[in-house]
Residue, then its C-alpha position, 0 to 999 in steps of 0.5 A: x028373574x035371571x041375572x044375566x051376564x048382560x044385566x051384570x055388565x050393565x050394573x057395573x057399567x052404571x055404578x061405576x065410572x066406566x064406560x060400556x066397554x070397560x065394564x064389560x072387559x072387567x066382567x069378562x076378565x073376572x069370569x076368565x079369571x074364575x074359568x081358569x081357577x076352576x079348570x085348574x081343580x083349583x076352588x073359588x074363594x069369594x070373601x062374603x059370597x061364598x066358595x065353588x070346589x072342584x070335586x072328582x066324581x067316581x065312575x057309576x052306574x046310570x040308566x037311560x030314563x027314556x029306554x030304560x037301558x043300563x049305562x056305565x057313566x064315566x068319572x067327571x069333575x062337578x063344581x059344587x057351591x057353597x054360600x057363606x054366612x053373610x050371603x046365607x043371612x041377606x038371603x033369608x032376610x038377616 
């Protein structure tokens, strides 16, 4: 199963003491917040969760799986994650 960004409204709408249209301002808020931060090249640090950086990605060379076709692909950015300790242990039941 998916979480969603509705499911995750919906949680926080219901253990909290917000409204419907407050908890969704909050996640919206927060996502916005995160956007910026990486947008920027700035990493996401979240204590107990885990941190996204912004890595460069050098020009490289590639190849068009469905003709075969040599393509140069051009520098990017990628956002990479990286679980923390306690995420790593709940997931693999610790």
């Amino acid at each position: 199963m998916t979480l969603t960004k509705a499911d995750l409204i919906q949680q926080v709408y219901q253990e909290h003491d917000l409204t419907k249209a407050q908890a969704t301002k909050v996640v919206e808020a927060f996502l916005e917040i995160a956007k910026d931060s990486l947008r920027r090249g700035d990493d996401l640090l979240l204590s107990g969760f885990g941190k996204f950086n912004v890595k460069q990605k050098k020009a490289r060379r590639g190849r068009n799986p469905q003709t075969g076709a040599e393509l140069i692909l051009g520098p990017r950015k990628v956002i990479t994650f990286k679980p923390s300790g306690i995420l790593r242990k709940r997931i693999n039941g610790g």
